[in-house]
Each structure stands twice: as C-alpha cells, then as structure tokens.
N, C-alpha and C positions, 0 to 999 in steps of 0.2 A: 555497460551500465548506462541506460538513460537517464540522463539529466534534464528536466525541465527548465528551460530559460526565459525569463521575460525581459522582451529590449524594446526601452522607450527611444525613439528617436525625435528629435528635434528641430525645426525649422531651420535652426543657426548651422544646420549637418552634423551637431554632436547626436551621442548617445549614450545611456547607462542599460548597463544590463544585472539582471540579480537572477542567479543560480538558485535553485530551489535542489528540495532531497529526490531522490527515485520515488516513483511512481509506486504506492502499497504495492499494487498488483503483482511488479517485479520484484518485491521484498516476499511475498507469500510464495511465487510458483519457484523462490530460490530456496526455502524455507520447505517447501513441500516434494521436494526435485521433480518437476514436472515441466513441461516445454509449453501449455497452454490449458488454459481453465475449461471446466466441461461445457458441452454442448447444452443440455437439458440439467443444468442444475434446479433441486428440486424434487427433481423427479427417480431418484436415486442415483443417478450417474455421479457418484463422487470420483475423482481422477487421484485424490492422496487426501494424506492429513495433516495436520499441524500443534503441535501442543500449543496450550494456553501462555508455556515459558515461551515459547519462542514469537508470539502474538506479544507481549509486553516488549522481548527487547524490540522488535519491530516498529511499537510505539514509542518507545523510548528515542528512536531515530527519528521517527517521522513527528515528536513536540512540537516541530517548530511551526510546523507547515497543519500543522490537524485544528480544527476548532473543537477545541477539549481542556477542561480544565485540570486534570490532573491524570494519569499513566491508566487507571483504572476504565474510564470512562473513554478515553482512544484505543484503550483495546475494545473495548464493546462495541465502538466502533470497525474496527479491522475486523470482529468476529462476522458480523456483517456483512463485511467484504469480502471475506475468506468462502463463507457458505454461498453467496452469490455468484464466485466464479467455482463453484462443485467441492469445494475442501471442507473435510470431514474435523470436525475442534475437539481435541481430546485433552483431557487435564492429565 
C-alpha cells in the first residue's frame, strides 16, 4: 500500500514528517480489481466498474486529505477520478 509522506527537514538536522492516506487512484483499481487504469479513457475503453457504495466508503477514507465539505461532494469528486482512469460508476 502506498503511503504518501511529507518530511520537513531543518537546518538544526532535525525533521518531522506526516503520513497522509493512499493515493484515490490505489483505493479505485483495489475497488475495481484491476492492475492499471485504461489507456484511452473516454473513448469507450472501460477496464472495470465501481459502485457508487464502494465510491463513498472510499471518501469516507480519504475526509481527511480531500478539499470537500461533506461525504457527498468527495464522492463526486472520486467519480471524476474513477471515470478519468476508464471506470465505469454504477449505482
């Protein structure tokens, strides 16, 4: 599972670092059982699909880290992202 890290380092040789959630992208193609998002999304090339349930817990995970004000509005977001790498959104 990738973890995104950011580490601040400091003049004095200390550092902090802060952990972020997995990357959507890796939450959709595990969600969708797929190994990588289509080539020509768009253009019919869907590689899988994803229900709308499994798009909220998704956002439910990634609250912390999305610029969204509530569960509804981070999924319309992820829908976004889901059809962007070829995933087909089914309710």
């Amino acid at each position: 599972m990738p973890i995104p890290v950011v580490i601040t380092a400091y003049s004095d040789r200390t550092f902090t670092f802060v952990t972020k959630t997995p990357p959507v992208t890796y939450f959709l193609k595990k969600a969708a059982a797929v190994q990588k998002g289509s080539q020509t999304p768009g253009k019919g090339g869907t590689v899988g699909q994803v229900t709308m349930e499994q798009i909220r817990e998704i956002a439910a995970k990634k609250m912390v880290d999305l610029n969204a004000n509530d569960i509804e509005a981070a999924a319309s977001m992820l829908v976004g992202s889901a059809r962007s790498m070829g995933l087909k959104v089914v309710e």
